[in-house]
C-alpha positions in Angstrom: 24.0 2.8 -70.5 25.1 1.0 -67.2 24.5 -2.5 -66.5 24.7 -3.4 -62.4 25.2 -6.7 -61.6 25.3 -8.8 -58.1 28.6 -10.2 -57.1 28.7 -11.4 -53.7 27.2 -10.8 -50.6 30.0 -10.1 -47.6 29.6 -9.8 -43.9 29.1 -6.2 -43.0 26.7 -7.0 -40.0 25.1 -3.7 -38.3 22.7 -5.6 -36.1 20.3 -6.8 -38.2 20.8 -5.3 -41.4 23.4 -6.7 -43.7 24.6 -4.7 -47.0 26.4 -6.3 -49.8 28.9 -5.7 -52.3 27.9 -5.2 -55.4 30.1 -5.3 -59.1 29.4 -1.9 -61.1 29.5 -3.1 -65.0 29.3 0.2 -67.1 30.6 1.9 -69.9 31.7 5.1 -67.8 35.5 4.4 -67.1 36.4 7.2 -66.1 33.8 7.1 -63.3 35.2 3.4 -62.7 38.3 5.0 -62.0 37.0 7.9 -59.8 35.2 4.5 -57.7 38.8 2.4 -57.7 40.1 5.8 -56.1 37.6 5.8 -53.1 37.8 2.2 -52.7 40.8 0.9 -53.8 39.5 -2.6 -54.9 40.9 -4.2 -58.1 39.4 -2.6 -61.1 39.2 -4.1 -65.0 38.2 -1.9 -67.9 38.1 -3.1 -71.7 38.1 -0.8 -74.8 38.4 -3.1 -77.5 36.4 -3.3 -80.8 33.7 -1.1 -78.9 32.1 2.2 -79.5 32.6 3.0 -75.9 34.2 1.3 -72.8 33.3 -2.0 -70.6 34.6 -2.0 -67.0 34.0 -3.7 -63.9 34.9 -2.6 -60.7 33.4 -3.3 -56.6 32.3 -1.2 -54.6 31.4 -1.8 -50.6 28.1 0.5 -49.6 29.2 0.7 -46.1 26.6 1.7 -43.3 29.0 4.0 -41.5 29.4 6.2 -44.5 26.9 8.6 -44.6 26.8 9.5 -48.4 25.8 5.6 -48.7 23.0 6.0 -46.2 21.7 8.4 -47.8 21.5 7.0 -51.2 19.7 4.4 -50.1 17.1 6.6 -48.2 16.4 9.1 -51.4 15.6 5.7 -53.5 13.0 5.1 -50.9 11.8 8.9 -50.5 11.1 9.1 -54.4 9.0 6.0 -54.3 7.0 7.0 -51.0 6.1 10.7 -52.8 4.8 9.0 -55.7 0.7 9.5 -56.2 0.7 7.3 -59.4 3.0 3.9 -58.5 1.9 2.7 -62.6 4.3 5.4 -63.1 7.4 4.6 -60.6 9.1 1.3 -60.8 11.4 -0.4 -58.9 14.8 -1.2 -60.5 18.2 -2.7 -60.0 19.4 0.0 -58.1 19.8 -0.8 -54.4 20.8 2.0 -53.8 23.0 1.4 -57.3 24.4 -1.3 -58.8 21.9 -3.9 -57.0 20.7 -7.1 -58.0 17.0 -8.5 -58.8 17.5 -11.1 -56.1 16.9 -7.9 -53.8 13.7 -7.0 -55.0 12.0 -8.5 -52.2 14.1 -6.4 -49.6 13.2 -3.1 -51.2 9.3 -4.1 -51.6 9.5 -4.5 -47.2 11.2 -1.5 -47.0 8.2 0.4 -48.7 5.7 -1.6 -47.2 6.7 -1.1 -43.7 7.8 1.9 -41.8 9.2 -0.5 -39.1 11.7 -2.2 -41.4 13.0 1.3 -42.1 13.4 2.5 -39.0 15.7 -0.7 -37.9 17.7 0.7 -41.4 18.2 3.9 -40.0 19.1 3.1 -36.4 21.9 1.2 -37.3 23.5 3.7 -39.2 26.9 5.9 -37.5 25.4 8.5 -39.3 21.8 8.4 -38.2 20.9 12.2 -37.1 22.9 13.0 -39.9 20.8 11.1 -42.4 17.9 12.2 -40.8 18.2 15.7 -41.1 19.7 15.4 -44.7 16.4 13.1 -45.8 12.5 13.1 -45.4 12.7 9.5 -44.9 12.4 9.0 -41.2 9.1 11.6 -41.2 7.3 9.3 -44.0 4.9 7.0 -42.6 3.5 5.4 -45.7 3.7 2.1 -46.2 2.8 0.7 -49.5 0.2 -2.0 -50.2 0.1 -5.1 -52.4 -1.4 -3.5 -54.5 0.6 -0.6 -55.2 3.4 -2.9 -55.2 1.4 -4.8 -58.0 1.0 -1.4 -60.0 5.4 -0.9 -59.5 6.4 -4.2 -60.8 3.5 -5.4 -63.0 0.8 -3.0 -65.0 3.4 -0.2 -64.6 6.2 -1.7 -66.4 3.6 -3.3 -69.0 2.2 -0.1 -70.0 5.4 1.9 -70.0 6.6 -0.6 -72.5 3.4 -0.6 -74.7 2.1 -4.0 -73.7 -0.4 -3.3 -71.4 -3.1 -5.4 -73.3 -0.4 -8.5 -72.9 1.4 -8.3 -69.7 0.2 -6.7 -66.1 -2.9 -7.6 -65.4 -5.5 -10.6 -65.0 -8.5 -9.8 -68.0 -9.5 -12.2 -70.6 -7.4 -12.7 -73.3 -4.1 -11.6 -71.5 -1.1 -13.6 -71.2 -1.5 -16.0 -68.1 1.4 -15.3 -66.1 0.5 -15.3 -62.1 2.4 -15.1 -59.1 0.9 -16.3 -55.6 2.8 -15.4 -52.2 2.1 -16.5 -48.8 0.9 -13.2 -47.9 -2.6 -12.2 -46.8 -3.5 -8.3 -47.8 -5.9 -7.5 -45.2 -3.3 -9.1 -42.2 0.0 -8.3 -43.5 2.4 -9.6 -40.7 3.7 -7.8 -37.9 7.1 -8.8 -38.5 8.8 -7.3 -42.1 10.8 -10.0 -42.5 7.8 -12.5 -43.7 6.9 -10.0 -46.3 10.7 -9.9 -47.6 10.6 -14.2 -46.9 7.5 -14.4 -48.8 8.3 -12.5 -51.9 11.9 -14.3 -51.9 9.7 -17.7 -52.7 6.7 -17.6 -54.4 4.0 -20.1 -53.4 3.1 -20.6 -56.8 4.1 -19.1 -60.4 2.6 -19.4 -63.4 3.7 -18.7 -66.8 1.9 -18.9 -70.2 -0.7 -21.0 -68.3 1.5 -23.9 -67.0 3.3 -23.7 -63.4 7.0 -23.1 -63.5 7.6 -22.6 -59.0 6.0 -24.4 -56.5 6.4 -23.6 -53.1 9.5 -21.3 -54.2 10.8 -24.5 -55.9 11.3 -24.4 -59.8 9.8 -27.6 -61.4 9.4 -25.8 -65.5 11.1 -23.3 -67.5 7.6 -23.3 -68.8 6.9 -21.7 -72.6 10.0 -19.8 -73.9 9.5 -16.7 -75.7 11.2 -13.7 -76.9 9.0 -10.6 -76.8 10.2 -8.3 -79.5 8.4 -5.0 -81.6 8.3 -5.6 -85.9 8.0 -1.4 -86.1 6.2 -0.7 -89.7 7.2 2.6 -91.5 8.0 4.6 -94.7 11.8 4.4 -95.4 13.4 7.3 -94.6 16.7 7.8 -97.3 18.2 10.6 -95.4 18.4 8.9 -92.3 19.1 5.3 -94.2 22.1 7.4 -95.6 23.3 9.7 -92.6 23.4 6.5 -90.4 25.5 4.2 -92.8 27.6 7.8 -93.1 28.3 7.8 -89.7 29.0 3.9 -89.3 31.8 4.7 -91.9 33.0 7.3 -90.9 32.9 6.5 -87.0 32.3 2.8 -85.8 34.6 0.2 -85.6 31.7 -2.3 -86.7 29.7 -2.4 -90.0 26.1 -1.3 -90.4 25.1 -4.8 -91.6 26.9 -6.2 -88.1 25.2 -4.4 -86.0 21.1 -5.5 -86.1 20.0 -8.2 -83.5 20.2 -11.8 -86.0 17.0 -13.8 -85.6 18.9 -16.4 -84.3 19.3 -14.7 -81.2 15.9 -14.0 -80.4 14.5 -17.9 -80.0 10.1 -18.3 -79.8 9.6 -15.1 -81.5 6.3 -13.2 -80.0 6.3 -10.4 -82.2 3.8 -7.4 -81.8 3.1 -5.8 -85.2 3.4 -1.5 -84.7 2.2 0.4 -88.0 3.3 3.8 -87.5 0.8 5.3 -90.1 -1.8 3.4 -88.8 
């Protein structure tokens, strides 16, 4: 499992598109290593009272290296193909090891063909990138609602809570965002779309309003969304697990489940398997 986090954002200015720096957290270290090698940036890496490693090492995605630019344009390319957006969300990944915070740049880049474009044209690389990708002949541009489906009911339903989370019916949980954008006018300019998702006019959660005009005035209702799973015990695997913990783990079996401490304003959702 890899775990990207954002670390800083640094100057690399190619007209009027700016890439970051990122921090890659994962438990591939030998990977880590193979990045330290192409960068040469300081690198940590931990191996301690672990089933596996922890590292943490930068890495620079630099617009006049193509293999960069065209990472960044196959992310795009798999999400413009898609016929079903419930079933294609947007991640961290931008084009890897991203941040949240640059949701709002990803969601102008596949809403407008324009935004794109000024991507591309300030690559070294461009005709290179071009011929390698099918991004520059794709002139879909997402709407707000298929950017709705990517980061809302999609999700929701992919995690089994589709009668909860994603939507606006009766009965589901009351948590609304509101942006300054208009569907039938979007602007002209990209750069209020990306603007306008950075700060939401308005969000609600659990029915009370935690942002206001992109200000946060509420952590609103806390909970911790969690699945109780209900089934027949199964011996064998009860036995080949606490086997293998034995045998294999550095930690012990009853160490290792999530303590109900650390899951505050429980919202548990009841699965009977033989139901």
């Amino acid at each position: 499992m890899d775990y990207v986090n954002k670390n800083k954002a640094i100057t690399v200015d190619t007209g009027n598109v700016t890439l970051d720096e990122t921090t890659t957290m994962t438990a591939d270290g030998p990977f880590e290593h193979h990045l330290q090698g192409l960068n040469h940036l300081k690198w940590c890496n931990v191996d301690v009272e672990m089933e596996t490693a922890a590292g943490v090492v930068p890495y620079v995605y630099d617009p006049n290296i193509k293999v960069c630019d065209i990472q960044w344009a196959i992310g795009l390319e798999l999400a413009l193909y898609a016929k079903d957006m419930n079933r294609i969300f947007i991640t961290t990944d931008h084009p890897n090891a991203g941040p949240f915070t640059r949701y709002p740049r990803v969601m102008k880049w596949l809403m407008s063909k324009k935004a794109r474009e000024d991507v591309l044209n300030s690559f070294k690389h461009k005709d290179k990138v071009i011929a390698a990708t099918n991004l520059h002949q794709l002139d879909r541009e997402l709407t707000l609602f298929e950017i709705a489906q990517m980061t809302r009911s999609g999700p929701a339903k992919c995690l089994g809570l589709g009668s909860i989370y994603g939507g606006l019916a009766p009965g589901m949980s009351a948590d609304v965002a509101v942006f300054d954008l208009n569907f039938k006018n979007m602007p002209s300019n990209p750069d209020m779309i990306e603007k306008a998702f950075q700060r939401a006019a308005c969000f609600i959660k659990s029915g009370e309003v935690v942002v206001k005009d992109g200000e946060v005035v509420s952590n609103g209702h806390k909970k911790t969304v969690w699945v109780n799973v209900k089934m027949p015990e199964n011996l064998q695997v009860k036995r080949d697990i606490t086997q293998s913990f034995t045998k294999d783990y550095t930690v012990d079996i009853t160490n290792y489940p999530v303590r109900d401490y650390l899951a505050p304003h429980p919202y548990i959702i009841d699965v009977d398997v033989e139901a």
